[in-house]
C-alpha positions, 0 to 999 in steps of 0.5 A: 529625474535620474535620481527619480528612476533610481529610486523608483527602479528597485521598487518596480523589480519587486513588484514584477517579481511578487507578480511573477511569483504568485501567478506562478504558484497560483497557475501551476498544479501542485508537485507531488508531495516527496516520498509515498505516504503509509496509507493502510495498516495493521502492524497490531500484535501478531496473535499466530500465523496463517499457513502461507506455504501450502497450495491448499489455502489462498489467504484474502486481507481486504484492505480499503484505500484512504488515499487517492494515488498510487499503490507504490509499496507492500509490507508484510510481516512473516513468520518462519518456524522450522519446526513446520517445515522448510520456508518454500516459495510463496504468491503474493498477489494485488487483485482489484475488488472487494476480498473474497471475490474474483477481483483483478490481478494487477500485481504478483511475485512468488518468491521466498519470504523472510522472518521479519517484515517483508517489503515489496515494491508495486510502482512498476505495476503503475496500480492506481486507486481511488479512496475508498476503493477496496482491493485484496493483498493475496497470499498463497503457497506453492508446495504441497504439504510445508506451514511455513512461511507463516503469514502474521495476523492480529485478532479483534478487528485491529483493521476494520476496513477489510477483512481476512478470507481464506479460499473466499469465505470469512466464516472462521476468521472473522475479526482476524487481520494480516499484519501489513503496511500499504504506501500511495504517493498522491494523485496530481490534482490539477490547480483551477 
């Protein structure tokens, strides 16, 4: 009878923890899945730049969501040339809502681009979006009269699920994206 229990004993303790395994994975939501996910994107050829230095102009990129989560990361790729200019502090800005329209503001720095591309960090700003949701990266320079940064753009509709307005209208940039990188890490979805 000793030997019995014995051998009985190893085969128990592997099926309590095959049981123990799989109710845990199947009872428990899922973790979120590591780093955040490059979601939106138009990294196309740069075609020119947008004046993104003058107070004169608010540049619009209509960006959709093709990820439920958080919006954790901004990327966008600027242009310096001296010959327009000193390089001045700019606004960039997240509004919620299509582009070209009053949306809300739920993130914004103003600071000094670099050449090259620029990345800024949204997860504090706890902005979370749902697919197909549509929302604004804004830019708008802040002295009166300086080109500079330039804000890259791409021709030919390279993103075609947003468009790019200058001071609410589309009219004479139709076709013409900013060029930029958005990142979401997934929304929990809770196990049934």
């Amino acid at each position: 009878m000793n030997r019995m229990r014995q051998s009985a004993l190893p085969g128990a303790l592997a099926l309590v923890i095959a049981l123990t395994m799989s109710t845990s994975a199947v009872g428990s939501p899922p973790e979120v899945m590591g780093k955040p996910l490059l979601d939106q994107f138009n990294i196309g050829d740069a075609a020119g730049a947008l004046n993104g230095g003058t107070t004169l102009y608010t540049w619009q990129q209509g960006v959709t969501a093709g990820i439920s989560g958080q919006l954790t990361r901004l990327d966008l790729f600027v242009a310096i040339d001296p010959a327009f200019g000193d390089n001045n502090a700019t606004e960039v800005s997240v509004t919620l809502g299509a582009a070209g329209q009053e949306g809300t503001l739920v993130w914004s720095t103003t600071e000094q681009l670099r050449s090259g591309w620029n990345t800024f960090d949204l997860s504090k700003a706890k902005i979370f979006l749902d697919e197909g949701e549509e929302y604004a990266i804004s830019v708008q320079g802040q002295s009166a009269d300086n080109f500079n940064p330039g804000i890259a753009y791409s021709v030919g509709d390279v993103y075609p699920a947003g468009a790019l307005f200058l001071n609410g209208s589309i009219d004479i940039y139709e076709g013409h994206d900013m060029l930029f990188r958005t990142y979401v890490r997934r929304k929990h979805v809770k196990s049934q």
